[in-house]
N, C-alpha and C positions, 0 to 999 in steps of 0.2 A: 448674385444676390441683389435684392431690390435694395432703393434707398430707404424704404420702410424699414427693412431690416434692417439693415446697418444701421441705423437710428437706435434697433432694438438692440444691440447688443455690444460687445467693446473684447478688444484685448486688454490682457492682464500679463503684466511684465513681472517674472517670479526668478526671487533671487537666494531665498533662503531654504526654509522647511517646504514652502510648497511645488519646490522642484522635488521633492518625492515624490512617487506615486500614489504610495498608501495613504501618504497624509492629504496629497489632492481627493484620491476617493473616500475618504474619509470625512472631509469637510467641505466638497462641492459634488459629490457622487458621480464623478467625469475620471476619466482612462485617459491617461496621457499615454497619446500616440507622437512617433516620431516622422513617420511616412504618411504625406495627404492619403495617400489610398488605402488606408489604413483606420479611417473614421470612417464607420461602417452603422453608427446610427449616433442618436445623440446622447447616449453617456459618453461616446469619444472624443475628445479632441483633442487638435493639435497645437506639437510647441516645437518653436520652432529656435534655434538658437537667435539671441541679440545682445547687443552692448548698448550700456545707457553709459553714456558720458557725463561726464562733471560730478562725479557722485563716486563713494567709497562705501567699505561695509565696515561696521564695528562691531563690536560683542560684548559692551561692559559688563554683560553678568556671564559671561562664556557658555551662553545658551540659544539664544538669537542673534540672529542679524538684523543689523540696523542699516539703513541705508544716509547717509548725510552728505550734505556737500562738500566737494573736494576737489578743488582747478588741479588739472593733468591728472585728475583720477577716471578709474571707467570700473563697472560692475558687468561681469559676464553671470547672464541669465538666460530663461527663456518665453518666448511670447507666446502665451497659451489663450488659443481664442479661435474662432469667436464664442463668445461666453453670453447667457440671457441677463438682461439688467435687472432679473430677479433675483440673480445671485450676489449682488453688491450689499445688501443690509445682512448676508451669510457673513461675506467677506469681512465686512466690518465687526460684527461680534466677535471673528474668528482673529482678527490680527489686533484688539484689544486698545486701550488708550495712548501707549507706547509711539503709536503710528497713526500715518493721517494720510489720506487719499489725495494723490494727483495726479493729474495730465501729465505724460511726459513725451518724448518722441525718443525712439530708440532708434539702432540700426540692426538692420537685416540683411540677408545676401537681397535679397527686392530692392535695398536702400532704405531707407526712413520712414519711419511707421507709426500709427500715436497709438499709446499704448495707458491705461492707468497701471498705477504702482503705489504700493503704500511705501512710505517713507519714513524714516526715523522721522518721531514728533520732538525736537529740538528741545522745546520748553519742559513737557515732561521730562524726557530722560534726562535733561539739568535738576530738575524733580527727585527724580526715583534713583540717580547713579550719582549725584554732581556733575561736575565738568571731564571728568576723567572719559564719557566713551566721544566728545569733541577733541582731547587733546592730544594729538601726534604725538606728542612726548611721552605721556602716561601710554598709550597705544604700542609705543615702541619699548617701554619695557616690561609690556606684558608679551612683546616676540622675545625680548631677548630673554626672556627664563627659558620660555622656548628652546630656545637656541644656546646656553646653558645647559640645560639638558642632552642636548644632541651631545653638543662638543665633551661631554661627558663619559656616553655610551664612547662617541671617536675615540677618545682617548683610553679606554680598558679596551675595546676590540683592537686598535692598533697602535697603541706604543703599550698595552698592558699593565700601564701606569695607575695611580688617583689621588690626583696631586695637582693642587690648585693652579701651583706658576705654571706648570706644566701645561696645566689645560688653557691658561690664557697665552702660552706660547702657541700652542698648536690654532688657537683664535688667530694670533696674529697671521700665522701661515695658511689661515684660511680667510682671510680677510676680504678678499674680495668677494669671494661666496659668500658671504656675511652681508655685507656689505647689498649684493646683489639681489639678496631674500629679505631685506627691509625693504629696498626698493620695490621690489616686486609687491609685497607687502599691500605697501599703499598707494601702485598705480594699479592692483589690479583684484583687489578688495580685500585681499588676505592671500593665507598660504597656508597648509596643512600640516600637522605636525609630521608625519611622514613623510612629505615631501621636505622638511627642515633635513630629518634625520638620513632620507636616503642622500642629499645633496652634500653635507659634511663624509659619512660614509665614505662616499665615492669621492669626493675628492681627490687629486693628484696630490702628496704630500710634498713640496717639494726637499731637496734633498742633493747632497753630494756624487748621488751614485755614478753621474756620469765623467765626473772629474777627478775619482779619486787616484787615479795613477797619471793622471796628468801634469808632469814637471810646470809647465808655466800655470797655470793652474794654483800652484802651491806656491809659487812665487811672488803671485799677489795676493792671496789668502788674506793676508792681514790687511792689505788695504780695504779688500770689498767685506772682511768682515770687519772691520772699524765703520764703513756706510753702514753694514748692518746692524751695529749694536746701536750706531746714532739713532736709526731711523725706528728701532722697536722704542726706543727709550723717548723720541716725539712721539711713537703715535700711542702710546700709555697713557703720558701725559697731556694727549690733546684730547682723549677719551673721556679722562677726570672732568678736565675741564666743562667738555661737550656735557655731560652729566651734571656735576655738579654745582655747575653755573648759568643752570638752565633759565634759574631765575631774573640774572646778571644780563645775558643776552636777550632772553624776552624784552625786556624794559629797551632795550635799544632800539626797539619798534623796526628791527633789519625786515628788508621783503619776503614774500614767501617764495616771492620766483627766483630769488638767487642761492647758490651753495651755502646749505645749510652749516657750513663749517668753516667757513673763510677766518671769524672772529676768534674763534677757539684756536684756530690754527696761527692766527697770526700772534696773539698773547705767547702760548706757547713756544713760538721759535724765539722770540723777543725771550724769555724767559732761559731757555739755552742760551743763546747767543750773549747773554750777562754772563756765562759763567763758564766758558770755553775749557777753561783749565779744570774746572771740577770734570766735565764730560769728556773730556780727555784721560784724565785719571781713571774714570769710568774703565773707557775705553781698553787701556793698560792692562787694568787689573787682569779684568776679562779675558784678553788675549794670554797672559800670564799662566793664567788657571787653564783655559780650554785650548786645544790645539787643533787644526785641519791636519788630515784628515780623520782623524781619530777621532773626535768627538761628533757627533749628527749636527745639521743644523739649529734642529729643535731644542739643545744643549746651549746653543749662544743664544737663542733668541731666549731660553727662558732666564740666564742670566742678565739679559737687558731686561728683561719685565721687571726680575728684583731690583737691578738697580735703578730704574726708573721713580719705584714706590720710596726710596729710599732718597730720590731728587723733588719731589712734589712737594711743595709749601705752598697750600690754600691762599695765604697772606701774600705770596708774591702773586697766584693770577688774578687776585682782586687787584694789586696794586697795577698789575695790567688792565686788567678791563676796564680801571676808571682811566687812564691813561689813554685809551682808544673810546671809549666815551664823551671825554671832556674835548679832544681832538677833533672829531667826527663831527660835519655838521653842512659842509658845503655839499650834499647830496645834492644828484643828478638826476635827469629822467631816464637817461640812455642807458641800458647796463651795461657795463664793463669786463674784460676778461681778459690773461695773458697767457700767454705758454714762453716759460726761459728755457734755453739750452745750453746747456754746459761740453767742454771738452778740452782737455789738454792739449791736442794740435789742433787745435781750428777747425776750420773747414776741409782741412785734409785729412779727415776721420772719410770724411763724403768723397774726396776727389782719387784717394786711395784705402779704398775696403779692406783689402789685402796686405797692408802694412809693409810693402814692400820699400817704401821710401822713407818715410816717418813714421816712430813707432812711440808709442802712449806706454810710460815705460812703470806706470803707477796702474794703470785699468786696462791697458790694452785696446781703445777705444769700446770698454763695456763690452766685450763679446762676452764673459763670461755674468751677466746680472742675472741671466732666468737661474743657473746655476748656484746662485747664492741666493735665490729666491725674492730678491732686489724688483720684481713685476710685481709682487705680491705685497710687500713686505712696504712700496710707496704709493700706495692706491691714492690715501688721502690727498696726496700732493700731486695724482696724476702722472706716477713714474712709469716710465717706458722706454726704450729706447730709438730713435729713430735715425733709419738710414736714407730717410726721402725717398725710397717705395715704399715699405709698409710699415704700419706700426706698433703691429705683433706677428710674434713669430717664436712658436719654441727652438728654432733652430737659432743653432749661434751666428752673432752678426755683429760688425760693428757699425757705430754709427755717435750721434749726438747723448747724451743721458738728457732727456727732455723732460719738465715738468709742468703739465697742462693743465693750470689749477681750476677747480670747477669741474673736471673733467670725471663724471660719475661711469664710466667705464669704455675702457679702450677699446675693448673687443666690438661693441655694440656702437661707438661711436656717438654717444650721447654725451651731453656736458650740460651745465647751466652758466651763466654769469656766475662774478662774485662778488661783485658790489657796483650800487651806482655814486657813490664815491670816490672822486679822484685821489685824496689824499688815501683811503685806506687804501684805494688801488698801490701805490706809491707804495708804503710802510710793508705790502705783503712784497712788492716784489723785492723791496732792499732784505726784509729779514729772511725770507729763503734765498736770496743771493749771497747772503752770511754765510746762513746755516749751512750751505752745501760750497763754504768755501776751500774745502779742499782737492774741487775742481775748477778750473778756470774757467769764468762765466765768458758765452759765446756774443747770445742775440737774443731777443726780446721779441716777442710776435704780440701786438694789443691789437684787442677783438672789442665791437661792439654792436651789439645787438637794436636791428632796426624795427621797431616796434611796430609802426604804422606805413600805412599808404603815402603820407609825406614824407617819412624819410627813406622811402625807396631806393635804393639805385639806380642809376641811369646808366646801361649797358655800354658797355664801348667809350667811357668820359672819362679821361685821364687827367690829372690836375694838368696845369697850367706850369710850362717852363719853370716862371719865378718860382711857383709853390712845391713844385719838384725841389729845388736849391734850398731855400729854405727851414722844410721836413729835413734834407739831409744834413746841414751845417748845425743845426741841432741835434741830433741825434743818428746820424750817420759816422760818426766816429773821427772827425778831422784830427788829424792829426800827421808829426815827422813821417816821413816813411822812409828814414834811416839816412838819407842823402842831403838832408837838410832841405826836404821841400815837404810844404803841408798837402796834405792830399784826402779825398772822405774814402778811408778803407772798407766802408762797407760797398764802394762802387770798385773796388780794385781786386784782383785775383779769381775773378768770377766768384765772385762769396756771395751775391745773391742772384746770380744766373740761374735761370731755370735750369734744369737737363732736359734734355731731352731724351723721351724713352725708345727713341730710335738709335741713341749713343751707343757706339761700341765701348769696350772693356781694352785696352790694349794689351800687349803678352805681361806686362809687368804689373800688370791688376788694377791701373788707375785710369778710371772713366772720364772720356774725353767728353765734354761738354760744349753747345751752340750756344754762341753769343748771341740768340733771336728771341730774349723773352726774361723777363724782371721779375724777381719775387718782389715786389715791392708791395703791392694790395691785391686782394683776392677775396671776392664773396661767393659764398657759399648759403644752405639752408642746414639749418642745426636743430637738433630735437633734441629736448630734454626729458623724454619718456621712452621707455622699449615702442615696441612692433610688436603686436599680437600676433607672433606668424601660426598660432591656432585657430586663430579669428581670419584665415586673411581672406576666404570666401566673401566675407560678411565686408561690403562696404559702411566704414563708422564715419567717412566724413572727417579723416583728420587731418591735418594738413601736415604736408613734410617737412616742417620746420620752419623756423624764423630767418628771415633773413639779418646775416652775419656778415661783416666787415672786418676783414681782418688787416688788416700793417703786418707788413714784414723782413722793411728794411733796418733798424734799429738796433743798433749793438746794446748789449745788456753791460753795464758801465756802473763803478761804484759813484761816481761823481756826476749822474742824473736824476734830474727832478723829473720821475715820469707823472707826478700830476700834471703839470704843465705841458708836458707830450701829449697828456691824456685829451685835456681840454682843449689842447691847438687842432687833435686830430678829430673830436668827436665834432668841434664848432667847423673846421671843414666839410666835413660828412655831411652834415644837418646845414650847409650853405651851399655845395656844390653837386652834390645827391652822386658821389666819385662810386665809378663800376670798379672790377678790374684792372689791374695795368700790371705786367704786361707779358697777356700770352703770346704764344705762338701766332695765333693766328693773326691777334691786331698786328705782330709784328709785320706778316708776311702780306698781309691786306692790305694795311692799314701806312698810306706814306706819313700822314704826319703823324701818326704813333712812332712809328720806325724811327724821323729823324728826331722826334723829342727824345727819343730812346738815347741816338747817338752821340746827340748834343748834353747829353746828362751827364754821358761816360765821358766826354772830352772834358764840362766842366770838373768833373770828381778829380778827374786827373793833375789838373792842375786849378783850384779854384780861383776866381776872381771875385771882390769883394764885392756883397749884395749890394747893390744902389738903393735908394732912399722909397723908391716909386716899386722895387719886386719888393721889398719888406709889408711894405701898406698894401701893395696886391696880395701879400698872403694873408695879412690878420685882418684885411675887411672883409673877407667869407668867413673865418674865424669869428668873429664880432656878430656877422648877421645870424651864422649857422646857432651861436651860443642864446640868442636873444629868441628864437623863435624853439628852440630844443620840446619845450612841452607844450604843443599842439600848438603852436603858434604863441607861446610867451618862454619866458625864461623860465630855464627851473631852476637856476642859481640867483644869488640877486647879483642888482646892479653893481654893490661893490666890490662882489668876487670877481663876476667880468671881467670889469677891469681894474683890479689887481694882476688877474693873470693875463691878459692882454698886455700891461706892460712892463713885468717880468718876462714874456716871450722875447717882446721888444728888444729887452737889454740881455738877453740873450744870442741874438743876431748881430746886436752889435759887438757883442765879447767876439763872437767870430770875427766879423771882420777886423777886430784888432790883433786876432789870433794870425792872420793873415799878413796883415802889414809889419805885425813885430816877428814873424819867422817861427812864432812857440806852439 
């Protein structure tokens, strides 16, 4: 085709009614064909599959679609063209005042194409609907009647039930599917009510079935149903919240790029955690009345729904949410995220699988959680369990109980931040170290998310001796180690050794592990959207994530201020641009990675007190990394700086007094 032509004519990006065919011949007199060989004169043309990014569908009057803006959202349509530029004042009569004509560039399996599309016209449809087809929120409870609906039909075809708590028990049990078709929702313009109703349907219910003659099994019964009743009767009450204080969180002007539920989730545990004895009684009752195996799951989850409704007072999550309102305020540019681990033996859940040395005599290091439906049942707070090879798994395993908060699902391995606040960071991670205190809290992994080309990492750059020491006499766990010497037990017992996945298993089931490689940092790229793996011919141009910074030396400790962790490691990050430390390979390449490695372990083992010159070597990349954090200025002010600059300070020196006095 000449450039005349091309001049003469344009594609047209169709995402609603004129992906019909009728309605294309009916209002442009053109046959949409699928196959180029297939346009066989000019009523034919072709459409060819494409994705426009940044943009969503709506439906305020559940008859059109709208298209609007929407970061991490994408619209799957098709490019139909070339089309005569006679047919634009068609177009326009045809898609009404509603919508307004633009350029856009889509993607194609070719790549990148420019394409026009009409678009929701923003001002009218504020006009003609209100604000309701802009507001994700109103948007989200026109699915969940949706989705109401389904869990409805679920529940008469398979518990034969129609019975409210009921139906919002079996919600809970299907929560991540829930969960997973909001998301989907609004990264990928919508979702069909058929596809709602076949995806609840088909669900997996889970269910006792595989444990019912299982003597141990039944011996822990009460424990993992007491996590169970706690955990439906949070996420009840984190739901209300999420709803009914929609108003309450708006006003706090949170991002849009962090987990939408951090606030509601942290009020709520605060709200438990006041009242331990009431949710304890809870607990009791329930157990009292319902027994394993006899009763279904469904039967304890729906008595924690009632008793939930019967724990909720409006008046206390207000008096939370002004509470984390008036608190909040040292925001950050950098966002934030943790994952804690919990376990009754330590890290000998990891070093023996098999239980053959040490036995977890409350959980059994979690082998049984998919069985009490405990995958399911902690979505919101990112529960799973991990054995440091995978993260899910229906089969039985043991491993850590991990909670990856931000983490919008495990399977698919997407997450978002949860705040770029150091203090809320802080507040979530003590109030779900509470909430889940009836297991021993292990380790603490803090992630932050590098936004730009300045805060990069630089591959292969491992902190610096002093700043190794440091990071761990803060938050490396010093402490007796029974003999009357101080020691940092997170460098002792291989507790944060890599394994290696060439380790054998020995006859007695416990994995022998090389001392050639550190969990201590490790980055990664992290997406907070799916994969169109329908799309995946079609280059969209997306990128595979952000780059992530993760710590993961850090024991999880009632008696840490992880704001100050927070802000020591992020003004690191953002002052020394720190890669990994320390795989395999720096180990085995790399001589002065190796003997910093060596020299780390020898000081752990017996420490000596930081000198005055490693102290100021650590907080002056602290200091600079903090000052330049948003694109070259601060995003805190000057006087949080340093405040927390010299609270780290007198933090290091509590150590080394920890050291000279023996405690």
């Amino acid at each position: 085709m000449n450039q005349t032509a091309k001049r003469e004519t344009f594609n047209l990006f169709v995402y609603g009614t004129l992906k019909n065919p009728s309605i294309m011949r009916a209002v442009l007199g053109k046959r949409l064909v699928t196959h180029r060989s297939q346009v066989v004169d000019t009523d034919t043309v072709l459409a060819r599959r494409a994705v426009l990014s940044g943009h969503r569908t709506i439906s305020p009057d559940r008859t059109y679609l709208y298209a609007v803006p929407a970061r991490h959202s994408r619209i799957q349509g098709y490019l139909v063209g070339p089309l005569s530029l006679e047919l634009l004042p068609v177009l326009r009569k045809y898609e009404g005042r509603n919508y307004r004509r633009r350029k856009v560039r889509v993607a194609t399996r070719k790549g990148r194409e420019e394409a026009i599309v009409f678009l929701g016209n923003t001002d009218q449809l504020k006009h003609s609907f209100g604000y309701a087809f802009s507001d994700d929120f109103k948007q989200e409870i026109l699915l969940r009647e949706k989705i109401e609906a389904a869990l409805l039909e679920t529940e008469q075809k398979r518990l034969r039930t129609v019975d409210a708590f009921t139906r919002r028990a079996l919600g809970e049990l299907c929560g991540p599917k829930i969960r997973d078709m909001v998301r989907h929702h609004f990264e990928a313009g919508g979702i069909g009510d058929y596809a709602i109703r076949q995806s609840l349907l088909d669900a997996p219910l889970p269910g006792f079935e595989r444990i019912r003659g299982d003597l141990k099994a039944k011996a822990l019964a009460s424990n993992y149903l007491s996590m169970v009743i706690r955990q439906v009767v949070f996420n009840q009450i984190e739901e209300r919240v999420h709803h009914d204080f929609h108003y309450e969180l708006d006003q706090m002007r949170l991002r849009k790029d962090m987990y939408d539920r951090t606030v509601s989730s942290l009020a709520t545990l605060r709200i438990l955690n006041a009242r331990p004895d009431v949710l304890q009684i809870l607990v009791g009752d329930c157990l009292e009345e319902l027994h394993f195996p006899r009763n279904n799951l469904v039967d304890f989850v729906r008595w924690a729904v009632i008793a939930a409704d019967a724990f909720y007072e409006p008046q206390q999550v207000k008096h939370e949410l002004d509470f984390i309102a008036n608190n909040m305020g040292s925001r950050g540019y950098i966002p934030l995220g943790a994952e804690l681990e919990f376990s009754n033996i330590g890290h000998d859940v990891i070093l023996d699988p098999q239980a053959k040395r040490i036995h977890d005599r409350e959980y059994d290091g979690f082998i049984y959680f998919t069985d009490f439906g405990l995958d399911v049942l902690t979505w919101k707070l990112g529960g799973h369990v991990d054995d440091h090879y995978v993260k899910t798994s229906p089969d039985q395993r043991r491993g850590f109980f991990e909670l990856a908060l931000g983490n919008l699902s495990i399977e698919e391995n997407i997450s978002m931040p949860i705040t770029d606040d150091p203090w809320l960071l802080n507040q979530i991670i003590h109030a779900t170290r509470r909430f889940y205190g009836h297991v021993a809290p292990h380790s603490i992994h803090l992630s932050m998310q590098l936004r730009s080309s300045h805060h990069r990492p630089t591959v292969d750059k491992p902190p610096p001796l002093s700043v190794l020491k440091c990071l761990f006499a803060l938050a490396g766990d010093p402490g007796d180690d029974g003999k009357g010497n101080i020691v940092i037990h997170r460098l002792m017992n291989n507790e944060i050794v890599r394994k290696n996945h060439a380790s054998n298993t020995s006859r007695d089931g416990a994995r022998s592990l090389k001392p050639n490689a550190l969990q201590f940092s490790r980055v990664s790229r992290r997406r907070s959207e799916s994969s169109d793996k329908s799309y995946s011919a079609i280059r969209t141009g997306r990128k595979p994530g952000r780059y992530v910074q993760q710590f993961k030396f850090m024991r999880l400790s009632d008696t840490m201020n992880y704001e100050l962790i927070a802000v020591a490691l992020k003004g690191l990050q953002m002052g020394m641009s720190l890669g990994s430390f320390l795989t395999v390979k720096q180990h085995d390449s790399n001589q002065a990675c190796r003997k910093r490695f060596h020299k780390l372990l020898e000081w752990g083992a017996a420490p000596l007190p930081l000198q005055g010159d490693e102290i100021e070597s650590f907080l002056g990349p602290v200091y600079r990394g903090l000052i330049t954090e948003r694109r070259g200025k601060p995003a805190h002010s000057e006087a949080y700086i340093t405040w927390a600059i010299n609270q780290i300070r007198e933090m290091l020196h509590k150590f080394n007094k920890q050291l000279t006095s023996g405690k």
